[in-house]
VMD Tcl script that draws the C-alpha trace (Angstrom):
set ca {
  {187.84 -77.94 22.16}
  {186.14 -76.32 19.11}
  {184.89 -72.63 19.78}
  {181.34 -71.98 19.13}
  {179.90 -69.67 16.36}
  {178.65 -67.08 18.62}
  {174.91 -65.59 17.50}
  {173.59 -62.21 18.21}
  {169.81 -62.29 17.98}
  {167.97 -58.44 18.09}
  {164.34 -60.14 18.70}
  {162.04 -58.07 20.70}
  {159.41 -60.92 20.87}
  {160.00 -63.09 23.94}
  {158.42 -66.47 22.17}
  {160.42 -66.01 19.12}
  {163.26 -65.18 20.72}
  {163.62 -67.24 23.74}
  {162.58 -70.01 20.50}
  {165.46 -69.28 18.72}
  {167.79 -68.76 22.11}
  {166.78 -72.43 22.77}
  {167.03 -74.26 19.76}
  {170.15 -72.76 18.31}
  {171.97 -73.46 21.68}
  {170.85 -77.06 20.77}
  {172.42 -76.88 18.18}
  {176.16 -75.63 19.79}
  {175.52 -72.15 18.85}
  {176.09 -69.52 21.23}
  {173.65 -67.33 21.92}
  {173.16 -63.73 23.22}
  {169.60 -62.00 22.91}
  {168.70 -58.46 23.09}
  {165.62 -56.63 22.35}
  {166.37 -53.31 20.95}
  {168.74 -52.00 18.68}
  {170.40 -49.46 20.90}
  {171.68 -52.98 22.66}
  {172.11 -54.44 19.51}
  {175.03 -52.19 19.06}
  {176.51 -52.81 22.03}
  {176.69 -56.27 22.19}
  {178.24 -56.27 18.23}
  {181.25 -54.76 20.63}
  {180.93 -56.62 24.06}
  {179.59 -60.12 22.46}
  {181.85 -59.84 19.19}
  {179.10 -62.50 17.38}
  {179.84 -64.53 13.76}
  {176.74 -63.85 12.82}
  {173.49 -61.72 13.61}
  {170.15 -62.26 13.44}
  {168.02 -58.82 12.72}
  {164.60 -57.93 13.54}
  {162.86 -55.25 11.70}
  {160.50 -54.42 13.99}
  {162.02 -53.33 17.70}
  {160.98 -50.69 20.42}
  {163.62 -48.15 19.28}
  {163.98 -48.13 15.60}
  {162.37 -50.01 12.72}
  {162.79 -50.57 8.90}
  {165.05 -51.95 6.60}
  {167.70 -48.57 7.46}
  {168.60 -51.00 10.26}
  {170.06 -53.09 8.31}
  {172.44 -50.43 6.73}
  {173.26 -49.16 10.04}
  {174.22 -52.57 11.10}
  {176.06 -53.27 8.04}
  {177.77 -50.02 9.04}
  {179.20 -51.35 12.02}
  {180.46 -55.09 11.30}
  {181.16 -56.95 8.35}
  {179.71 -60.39 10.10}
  {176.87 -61.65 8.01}
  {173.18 -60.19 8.91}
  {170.10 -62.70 8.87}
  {166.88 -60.78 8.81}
  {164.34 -61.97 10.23}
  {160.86 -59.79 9.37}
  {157.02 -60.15 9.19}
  {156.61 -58.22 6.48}
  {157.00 -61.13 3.66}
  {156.69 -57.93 0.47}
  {159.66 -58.72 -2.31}
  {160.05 -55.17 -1.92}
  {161.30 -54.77 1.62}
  {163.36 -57.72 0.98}
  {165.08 -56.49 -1.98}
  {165.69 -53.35 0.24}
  {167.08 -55.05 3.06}
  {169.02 -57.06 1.02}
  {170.40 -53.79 -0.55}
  {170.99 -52.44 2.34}
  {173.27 -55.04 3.69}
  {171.39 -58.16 4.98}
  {172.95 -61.43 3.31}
  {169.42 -63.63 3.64}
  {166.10 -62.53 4.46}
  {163.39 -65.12 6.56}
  {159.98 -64.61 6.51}
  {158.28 -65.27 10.19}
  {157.16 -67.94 10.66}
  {159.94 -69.91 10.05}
  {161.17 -73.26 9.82}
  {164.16 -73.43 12.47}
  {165.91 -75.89 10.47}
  {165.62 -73.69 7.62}
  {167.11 -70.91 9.65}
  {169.86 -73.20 10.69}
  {170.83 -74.22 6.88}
  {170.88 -70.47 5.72}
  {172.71 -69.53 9.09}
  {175.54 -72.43 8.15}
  {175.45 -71.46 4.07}
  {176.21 -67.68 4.80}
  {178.80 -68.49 7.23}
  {180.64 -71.44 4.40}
  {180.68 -68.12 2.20}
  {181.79 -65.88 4.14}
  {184.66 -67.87 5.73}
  {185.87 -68.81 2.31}
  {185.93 -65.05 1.44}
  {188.25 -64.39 3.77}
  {191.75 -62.65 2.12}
  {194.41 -64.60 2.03}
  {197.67 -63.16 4.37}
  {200.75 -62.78 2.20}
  {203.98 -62.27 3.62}
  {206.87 -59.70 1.65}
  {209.96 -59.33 2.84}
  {212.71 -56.50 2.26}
  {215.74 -56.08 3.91}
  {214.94 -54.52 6.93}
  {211.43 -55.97 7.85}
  {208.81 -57.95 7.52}
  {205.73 -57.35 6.38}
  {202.68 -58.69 6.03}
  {199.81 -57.85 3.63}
  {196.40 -59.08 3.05}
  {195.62 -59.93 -0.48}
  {192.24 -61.08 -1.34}
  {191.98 -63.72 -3.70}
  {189.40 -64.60 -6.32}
  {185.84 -62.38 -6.25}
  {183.95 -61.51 -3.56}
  {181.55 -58.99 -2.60}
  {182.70 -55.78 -0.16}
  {179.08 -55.40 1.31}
  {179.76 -51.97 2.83}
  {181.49 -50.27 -0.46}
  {178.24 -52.11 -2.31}
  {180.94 -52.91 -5.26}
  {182.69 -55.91 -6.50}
  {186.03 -57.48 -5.49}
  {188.42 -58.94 -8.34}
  {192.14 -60.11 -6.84}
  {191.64 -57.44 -4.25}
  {190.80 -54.73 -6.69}
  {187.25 -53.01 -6.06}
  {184.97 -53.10 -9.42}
  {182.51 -50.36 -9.48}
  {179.13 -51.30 -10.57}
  {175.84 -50.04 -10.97}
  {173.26 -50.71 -8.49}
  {171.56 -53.29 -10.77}
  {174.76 -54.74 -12.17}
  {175.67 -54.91 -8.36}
  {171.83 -56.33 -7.13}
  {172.57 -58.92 -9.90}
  {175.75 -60.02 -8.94}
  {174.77 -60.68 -4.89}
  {172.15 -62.90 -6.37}
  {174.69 -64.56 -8.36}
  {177.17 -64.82 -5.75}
  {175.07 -65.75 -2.96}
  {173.88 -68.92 -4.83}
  {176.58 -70.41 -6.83}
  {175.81 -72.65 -9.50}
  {172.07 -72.32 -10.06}
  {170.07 -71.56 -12.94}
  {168.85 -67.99 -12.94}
  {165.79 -67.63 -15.94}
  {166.21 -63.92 -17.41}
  {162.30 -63.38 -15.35}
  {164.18 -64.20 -11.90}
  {166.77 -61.76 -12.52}
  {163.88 -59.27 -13.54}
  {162.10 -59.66 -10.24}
  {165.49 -59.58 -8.13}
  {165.65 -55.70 -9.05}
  {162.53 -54.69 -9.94}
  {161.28 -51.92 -8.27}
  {164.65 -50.81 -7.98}
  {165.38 -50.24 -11.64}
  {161.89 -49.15 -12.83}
  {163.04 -50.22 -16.55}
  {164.32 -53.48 -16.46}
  {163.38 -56.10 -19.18}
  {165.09 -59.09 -20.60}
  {166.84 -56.57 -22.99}
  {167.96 -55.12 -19.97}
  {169.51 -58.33 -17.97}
  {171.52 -59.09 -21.27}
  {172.78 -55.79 -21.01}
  {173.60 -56.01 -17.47}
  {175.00 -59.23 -17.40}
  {177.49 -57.93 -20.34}
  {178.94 -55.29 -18.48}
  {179.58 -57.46 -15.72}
  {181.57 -60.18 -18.22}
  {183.41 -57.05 -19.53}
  {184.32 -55.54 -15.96}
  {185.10 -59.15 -14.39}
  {186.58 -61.67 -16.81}
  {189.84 -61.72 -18.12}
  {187.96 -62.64 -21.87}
  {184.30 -61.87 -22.09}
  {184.11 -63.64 -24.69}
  {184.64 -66.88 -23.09}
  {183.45 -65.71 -19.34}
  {185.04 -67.87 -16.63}
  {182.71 -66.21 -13.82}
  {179.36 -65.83 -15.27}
  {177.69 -68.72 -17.66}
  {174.89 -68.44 -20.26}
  {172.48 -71.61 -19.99}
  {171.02 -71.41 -23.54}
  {167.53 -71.00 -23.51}
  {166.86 -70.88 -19.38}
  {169.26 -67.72 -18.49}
  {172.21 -67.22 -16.69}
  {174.20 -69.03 -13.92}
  {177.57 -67.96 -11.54}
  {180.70 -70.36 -11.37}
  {182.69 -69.94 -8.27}
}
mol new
graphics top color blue
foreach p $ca { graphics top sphere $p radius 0.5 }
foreach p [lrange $ca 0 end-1] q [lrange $ca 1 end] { graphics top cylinder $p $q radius 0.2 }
display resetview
């Protein structure tokens, strides 16, 4: 028998949340709910979830500095769910750990397709166990392969090396990597980290997106990671 993904859902509001209790156990999820953070914290220990679905807004602590304090504690992707629809208090969840960001209301089937997506990522990000032997033991070693994102060191991860970024070149990248093989114009970029990098411009992204081809592919000249789409922008090959 097939274990369910187990969901933690911090959602102080008893229609939304017995909503979501209900309709993700439909759909084989299990489900714990808990209205405050300070219980939040101990079911990530008790429960041991997949996944986690955040409120910004609960009895005992608010703002997007939840989300770094729950990225703090587990590595399990973070859905937040928030009234406050601002790009800014998305970007700053987003930068502060959360790996989507819903709007309420919702669509439940919309939460459901995000919910799967950042689960497919981060189950295929998962290292790789590699087995060395010597003559008096064996040992075993994780080696991550590929890139992927360490969400609590905020850098880059190349073959299990960290690549340290800046927070833009970093802000850029979890766009890229969170949505493989789309289009990016130079104007979507812009908006993903504006407000967070007061002087960003088209220049700007160019310049970004250089340093990253220089830090991350074996030839920058002929990137392997990170594709220019002549005259739209910029799009991420995984």
């Amino acid at each position: 028998m097939t274990e369910l993904t187990r969901v933690l859902v911090i959602e102080d509001d008893p229609i939304i949340g017995e909503m979501l209790t209900l309709y993700l156990t439909e759909e084989q999820f299990d489900v714990q709910r808990v209205e405050s953070a300070r219980e939040g914290k101990f079911a990530l220990d008790s429960y041991q979830p997949d996944i986690l679905l955040l409120d910004l807004m609960l009895p005992d602590a608010s703002g997007t500095e939840l989300c770094a304090e729950f990225r703090q504690l587990t590595a399990i992707p973070i859905i937040v769910i928030s009234m406050k629809p601002s790009v800014t208090v998305r970007i700053q969840a987003i930068s502060s750990g959360a790996d989507d960001f819903l709007v309420k209301p919702f669509s439940m089937q919309e939460l459901k397709v995000r919910m799967d997506a950042v689960l497919r990522r981060t189950s295929s990000a998962k290292p790789l166990a590699v087995v060395y032997k010597n003559e008096d033991s064996t040992i075993a070693t994780e080696v991550q392969q590929g890139l992927t994102l360490d969400l609590e060191r905020r850098t880059i991860v190349l073959d299990g090396e960290h690549i340290e970024t800046t927070f833009s070149e970093y802000e850029i990248m979890r766009l890229f990597y969170q949505h493989p093989n789309r289009v990016f114009s130079r104007e979507e970029l812009i908006n993903a980290v504006r407000g967070i990098d007061s002087f960003i411009n088209d220049r700007a992204i160019d310049v970004h997106v250089t340093n990253l081809r220089r830090k991350l592919e074996k030839n920058p000249k002929e990137p392997q990671f990170i594709k220019t789409v002549w005259g739209v922008g910029y799009k991420f090959i995984r």
